[in-house]
N, C-alpha and C positions, 0 to 999 in steps of 0.2 A: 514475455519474450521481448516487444518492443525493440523488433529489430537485431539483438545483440545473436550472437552464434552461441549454442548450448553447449559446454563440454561433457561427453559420457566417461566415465571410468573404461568403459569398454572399446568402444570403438569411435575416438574423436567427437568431432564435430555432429551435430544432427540435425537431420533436418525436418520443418515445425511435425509431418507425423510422426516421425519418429519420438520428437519427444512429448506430443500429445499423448502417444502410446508407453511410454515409460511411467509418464508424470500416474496415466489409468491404473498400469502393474502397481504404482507405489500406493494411490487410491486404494489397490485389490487388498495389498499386502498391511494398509492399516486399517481396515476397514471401514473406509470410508463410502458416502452412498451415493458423491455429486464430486465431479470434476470441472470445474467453471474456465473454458478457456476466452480469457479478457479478447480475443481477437475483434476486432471492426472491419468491417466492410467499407470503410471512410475513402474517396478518392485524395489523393494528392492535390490533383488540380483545381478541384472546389471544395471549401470547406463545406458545402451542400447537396453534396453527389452521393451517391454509393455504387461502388461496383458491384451489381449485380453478381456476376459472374463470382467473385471474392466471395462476397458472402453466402453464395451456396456454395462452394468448393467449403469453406467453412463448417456449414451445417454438415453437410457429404464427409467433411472427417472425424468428426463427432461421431453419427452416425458406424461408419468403418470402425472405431475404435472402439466403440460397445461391442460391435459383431465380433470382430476380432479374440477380446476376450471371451466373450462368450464359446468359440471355438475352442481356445484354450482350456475352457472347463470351468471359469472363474465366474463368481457370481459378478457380472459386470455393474459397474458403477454407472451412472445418467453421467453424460458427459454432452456437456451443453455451452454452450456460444451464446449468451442472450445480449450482446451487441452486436453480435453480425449485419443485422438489418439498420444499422445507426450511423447517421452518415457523422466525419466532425463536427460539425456544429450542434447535431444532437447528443452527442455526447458530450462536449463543452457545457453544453447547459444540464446536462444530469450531471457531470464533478460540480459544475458552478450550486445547483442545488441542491447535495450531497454536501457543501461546504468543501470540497476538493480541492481548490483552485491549485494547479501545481506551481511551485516553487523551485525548489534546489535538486531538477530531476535529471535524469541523465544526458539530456540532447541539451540542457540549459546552458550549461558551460560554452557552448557553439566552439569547442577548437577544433572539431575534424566537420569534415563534407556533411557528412551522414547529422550529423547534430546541429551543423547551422540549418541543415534542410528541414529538420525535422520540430525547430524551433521556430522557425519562420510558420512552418504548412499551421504548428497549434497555434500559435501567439494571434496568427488570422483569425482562427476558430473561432478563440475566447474573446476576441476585441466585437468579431462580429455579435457576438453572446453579449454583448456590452461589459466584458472585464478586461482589461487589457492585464499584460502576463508581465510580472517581473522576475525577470530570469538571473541566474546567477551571472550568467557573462553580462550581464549589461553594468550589474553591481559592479563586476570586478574590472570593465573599463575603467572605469573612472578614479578605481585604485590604485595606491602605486607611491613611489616615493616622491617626497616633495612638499 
């Protein structure tokens, strides 16, 4: 998800249960047995925090979203969050030793708000992890004619 807004065929824009709960139907409808939603619990403010509050509201729609289909009659899929509890910087260090390191992602480029913020909050993460981030916009300052 990663911030971007989801388009539905159906009804616009949605919101993350919403497409937690579609992403589940489409788990139902191919039968699949797990639905992994990447979400983190990570604060903004330190790459060392976790909000609380986040990541049970997290687990809490996982949770909702098996019930849910289960209602419906569908053999529900496990639908789980296994970084909810991981603040940034623990997460920087599972990409970092996953071989992850991200590169050309979508907040990298830094031209809107949302992307410079959001390339700043990681770049902290992974330098504190000891890898500092080379991001596409930093490349493509220094590009150009001349």
């Amino acid at each position: 998800m990663c911030g971007a807004a989801m388009e539905s065929e159906l009804s616009g824009t949605l919101c993350e249960t919403e497409a937690l709960l579609a992403a589940a139907r489409l788990a139902v409808r191919c039968e699949l047995a797990e639905v992994v939603w990447p979400l983190h619990g990570g604060s903004a403010a330190d790459p060392d925090l976790v909000d609380v509050d986040l990541a049970a509201q997290t687990v809490s729609r996982c949770l909702l979203v098996e019930r849910l289909l289960i209602v419906e009659g569908a053999p529900a899929p496990v639908v789980s969050a296994p970084f909810a509890d991981l603040c940034d910087l623990r997460l920087a260090d599972l990409a970092i030793d996953m071989g992850l390191i991200p590169g050309d992602v979508w907040w990298s480029a830094g031209t809107s708000d949302a992307q410079r913020v959001a390339a700043e909050r990681w770049a902290r993460a992974f330098e504190a992890s000891g890898v500092p981030l080379r991001l596409a916009s930093a490349g493509r300052a220094g590009s150009g004619p001349g």
